[in-house]
Every structure is written in structure tokens, then in C-alpha cells.
C-alpha distance (Angstrom), angle and dihedral (degrees) to the residues before:
residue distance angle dihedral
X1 . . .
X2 4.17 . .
X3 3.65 129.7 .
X4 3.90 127.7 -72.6
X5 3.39 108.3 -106.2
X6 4.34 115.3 -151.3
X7 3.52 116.0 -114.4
X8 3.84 127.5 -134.0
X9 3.79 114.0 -120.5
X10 4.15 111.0 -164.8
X11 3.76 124.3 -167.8
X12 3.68 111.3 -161.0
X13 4.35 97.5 -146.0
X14 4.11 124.6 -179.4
X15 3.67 107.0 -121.7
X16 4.08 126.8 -159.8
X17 3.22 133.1 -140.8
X18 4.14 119.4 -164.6
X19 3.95 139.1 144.9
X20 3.95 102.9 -81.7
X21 3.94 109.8 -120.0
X22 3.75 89.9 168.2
X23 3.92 106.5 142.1
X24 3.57 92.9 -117.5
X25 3.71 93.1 44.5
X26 3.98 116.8 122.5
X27 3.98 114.9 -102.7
X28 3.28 131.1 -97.4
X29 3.82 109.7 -111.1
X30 3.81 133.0 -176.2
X31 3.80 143.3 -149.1
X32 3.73 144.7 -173.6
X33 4.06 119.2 -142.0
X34 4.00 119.3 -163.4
X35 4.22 100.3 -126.1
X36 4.01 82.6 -159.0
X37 3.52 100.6 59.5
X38 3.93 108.9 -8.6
X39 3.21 103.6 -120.7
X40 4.21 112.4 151.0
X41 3.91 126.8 -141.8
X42 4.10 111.7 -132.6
X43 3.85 108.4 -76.4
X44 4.09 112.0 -108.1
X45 3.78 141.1 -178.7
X46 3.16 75.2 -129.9
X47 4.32 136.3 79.8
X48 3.94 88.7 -160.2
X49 3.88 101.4 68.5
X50 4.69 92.9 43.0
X51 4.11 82.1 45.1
X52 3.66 94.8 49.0
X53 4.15 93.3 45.5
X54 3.92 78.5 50.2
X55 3.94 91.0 63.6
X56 3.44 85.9 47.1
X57 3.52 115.4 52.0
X58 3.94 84.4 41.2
X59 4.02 86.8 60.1
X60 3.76 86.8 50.1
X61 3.66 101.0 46.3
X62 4.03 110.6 20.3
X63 3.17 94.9 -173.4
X64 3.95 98.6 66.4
X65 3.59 107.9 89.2
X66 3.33 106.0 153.6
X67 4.05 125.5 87.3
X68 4.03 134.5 -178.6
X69 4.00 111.0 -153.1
X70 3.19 105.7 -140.4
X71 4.46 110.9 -150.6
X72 3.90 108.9 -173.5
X73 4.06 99.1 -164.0
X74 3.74 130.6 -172.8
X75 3.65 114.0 -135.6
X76 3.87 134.9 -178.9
X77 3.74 131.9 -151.4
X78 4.10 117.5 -155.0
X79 4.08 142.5 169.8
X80 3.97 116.6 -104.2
X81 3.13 111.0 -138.3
């Protein structure tokens, strides 16, 4: 007789998706971008230092008054059970 041939097995599984606030999970950081000219502020774990390169640029250039924030996220995907 012929060869035996393997046989797929699938497994149909619910996955998650959710912001990952694991304690070893990588910080959220933030970011302003200029829409004028697209010029970036330093990235920060913090809003304070982007918002304050905001004021800045603005002062320099008064006629950009348009801004992109910029929210770098870590997110994890796992199995329900």
C-alpha cells in the first residue's frame, strides 16, 4: 500500500488583547510632533517635558499651531483559558 500521510490537528483558542501592566513591561512614553514642519520634542515617560517643547517651538515659530501627540504603548496578547 502508499505512504501515511500526517494529519493536521487545529485548535480553535480565544485570544486577548489588553495594555500590558506586567511589572517588567516597557513604559509608556510620549511625544509631541510639529504638523507644520515635523519636527518632534525628545520622547519621555513623561507628558511634561513633549508639552513644554510644545510652548517652545510655538514661541519660536507662531505660526505652528498644530501638534500630533505621539503615545508609544506596550501591549500584550494572551490565551483565555
Amino acid at each position: 500500500m502508499g505512504s501515511v500521510s500526517p494529519r493536521a490537528v487545529l485548535r480553535y483558542e480565544t485570544w486577548t488583547l489588553e495594555p500590558d501592566r506586567e511589572p517588567d513591561a516597557e513604559p509608556a512614553t510620549y511625544a509631541m510632533q510639529c504638523a507644520v514642519d515635523g519636527e518632534m520634542s525628545p520622547v519621555g515617560e513623561d507628558f511634561a517635558e513633549p508639552q513644554a517643547w510644545v510652548l517652545e517651538h510655538c514661541g519660536k515659530h507662531p505660526s505652528h499651531h498644530t501638534y500630533r501627540e505621539i503615545i508609544t504603548r506596550p501591549w500584550r496578547a494572551w490565551r483565555r483559558a
